[in-house]
N, C-alpha and C positions, 0 to 999 in steps of 0.2 A: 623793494620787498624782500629781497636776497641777503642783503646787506646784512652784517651784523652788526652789534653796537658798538658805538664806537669803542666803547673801552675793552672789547676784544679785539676790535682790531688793532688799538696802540698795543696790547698787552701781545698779538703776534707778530710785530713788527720790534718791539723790543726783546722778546727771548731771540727773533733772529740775529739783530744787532748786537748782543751779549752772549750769544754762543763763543765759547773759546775753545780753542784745543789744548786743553789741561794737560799737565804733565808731573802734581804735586797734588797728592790726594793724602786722604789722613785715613787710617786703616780698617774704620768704623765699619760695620757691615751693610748690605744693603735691603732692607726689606724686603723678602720674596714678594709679597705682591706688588710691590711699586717697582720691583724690575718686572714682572710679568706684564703690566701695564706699562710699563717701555718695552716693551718685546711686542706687545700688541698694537703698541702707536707706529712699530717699524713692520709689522704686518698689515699694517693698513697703506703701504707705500704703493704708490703706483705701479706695472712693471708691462712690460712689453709682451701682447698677446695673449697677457694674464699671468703669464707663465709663473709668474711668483717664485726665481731660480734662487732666492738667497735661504742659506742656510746658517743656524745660529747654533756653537759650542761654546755653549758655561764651563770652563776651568777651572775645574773643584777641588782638583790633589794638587797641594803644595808642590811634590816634585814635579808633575809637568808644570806647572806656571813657572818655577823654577828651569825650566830645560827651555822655555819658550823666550825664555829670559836673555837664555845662553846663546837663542839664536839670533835673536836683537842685540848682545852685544858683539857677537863676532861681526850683522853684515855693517854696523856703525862703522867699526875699524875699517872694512874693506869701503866703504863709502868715503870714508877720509880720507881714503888713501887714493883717491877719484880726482879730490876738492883741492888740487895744488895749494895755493896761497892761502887759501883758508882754512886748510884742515886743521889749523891747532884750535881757529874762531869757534870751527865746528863741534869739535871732543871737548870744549866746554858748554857744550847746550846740552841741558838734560830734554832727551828725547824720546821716554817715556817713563812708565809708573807702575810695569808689570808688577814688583815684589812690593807694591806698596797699596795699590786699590782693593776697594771691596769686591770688585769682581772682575773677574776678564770673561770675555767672551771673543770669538773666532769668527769673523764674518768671511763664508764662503759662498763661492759660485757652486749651486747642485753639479751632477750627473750627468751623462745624457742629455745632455742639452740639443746635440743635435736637431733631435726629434722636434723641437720647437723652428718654424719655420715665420709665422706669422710674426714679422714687424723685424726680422730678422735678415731674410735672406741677400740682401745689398748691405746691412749695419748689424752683423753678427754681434760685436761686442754691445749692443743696446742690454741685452743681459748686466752686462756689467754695471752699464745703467742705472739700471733698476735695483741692483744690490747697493750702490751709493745710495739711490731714493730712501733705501731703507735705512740705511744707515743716520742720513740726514734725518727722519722722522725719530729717530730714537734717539740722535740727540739734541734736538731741539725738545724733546719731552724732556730726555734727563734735566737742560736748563730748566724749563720751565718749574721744576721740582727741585731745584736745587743743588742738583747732581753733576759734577765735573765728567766729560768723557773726552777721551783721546783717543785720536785713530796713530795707530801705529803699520808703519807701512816697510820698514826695515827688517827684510827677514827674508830667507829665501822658499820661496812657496814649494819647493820639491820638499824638502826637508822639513817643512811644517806640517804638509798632508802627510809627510809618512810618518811622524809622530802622534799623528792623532787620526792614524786608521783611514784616513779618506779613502774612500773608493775611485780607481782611475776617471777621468774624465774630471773629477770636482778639484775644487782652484781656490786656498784661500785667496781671501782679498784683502782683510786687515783684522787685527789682535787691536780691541776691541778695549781698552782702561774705565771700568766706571765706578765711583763710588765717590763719598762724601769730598771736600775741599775746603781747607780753612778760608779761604776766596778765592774769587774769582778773577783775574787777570785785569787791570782795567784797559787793555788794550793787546790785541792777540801777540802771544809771547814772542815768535819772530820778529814782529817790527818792535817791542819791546827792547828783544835785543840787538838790535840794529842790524840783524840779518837780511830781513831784507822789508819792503815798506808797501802800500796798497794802491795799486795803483788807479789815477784819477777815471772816474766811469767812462766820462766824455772818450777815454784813448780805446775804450774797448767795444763800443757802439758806434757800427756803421751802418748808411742809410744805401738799399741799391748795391754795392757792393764791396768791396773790400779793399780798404781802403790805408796805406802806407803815413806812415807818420814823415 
């Protein structure tokens, strides 16, 4: 009775399995209401307690996407400079698409979060959670709609909330790529480029308890 049909359910089993993490977008803009209805599909995410702690910054003046830019490419360098053997594999992978997508957005942890206790107090980062959960809902929407998004995670969080005013206590979490794509990836760009590849489900499902390969 629950069930839905089936061809909703292939159609959300396939935007899961064709979600990519895009990184080549083409500059086109994006429809204000079809990002507010991605903004509403990542409002509708689950979150611990209710507490609903993620907060969303659209990037609308050229020079700060520009300066957000600046700071994804500086922590790259210091990232490569982490990756011994690989760092020159690494400074050839484009790792994101700030100066090139219709929109950025800034997904951050609120406030005051202390104050939330409920589902928290043993797994404090469940917050964090929760701001993924939304993230995943707005970009399985953007697939679904035909919209490329990249989470971009390079970048030092001090420096980014104080560029964009945060009030103490709130944390981004990731810089946020969305807009049009001449296509879509036919297999996610890392194992594309032989970074690294997906590993078999069997090795990550244990029964009872935890269990050594």
């Amino acid at each position: 009775m629950h069930r839905y049909p089936d061809q909703d359910i292939a159609a959300i089993y396939r935007v899961i399995e064709q979600r990519r993490d895009m990184r080549h977008f083409l500059p086109d803009p994006v429809d204000p209401a079809l990002l507010r209805r991605l903004l509403e599909a990542a409002h509708h995410a689950p979150s611990v307690g209710y507490m609903q702690p993620w907060r969303f910054i659209r990037i609308v003046d050229r020079d700060l996407r520009e300066n957000i830019g600046k700071l994804v490419d500086a922590e790259r360098l210091r990232t490569a400079e982490q990756l011994g053997e690989r760092q020159a594999e690494f400074l050839r992978l484009k790792v994101e698409g700030i100066r090139d997508c219709g929109e950025v957005l800034v997904a951050a942890l609120m406030d005051g979060r202390e104050r939330h206790v409920f589902g928290r107090r043993t797994l404090p980062e469940m917050d964090l959670a929760s701001v993924a959960c939304a993230i995943q809902n707005l970009w399985l929407a953007a697939r679904a709609e035909g919209l490329g998004l990249g989470w971009v995670s390079l970048f030092d969080p001090a420096a980014l909330a104080a560029l964009l005013g945060m009030p103490e206590g709130a944390k981004p979490i990731a810089v946020l790529c969305l807009g049009h794509v001449a296509e879509f990836y036919p297999q996610p760009m890392l194992e594309q480029e032989k970074w690294a590849s997906r590993q078999p489900l069997e090795q990550l499902v244990f029964e009872d308890r935890w269990r050594d390969h």
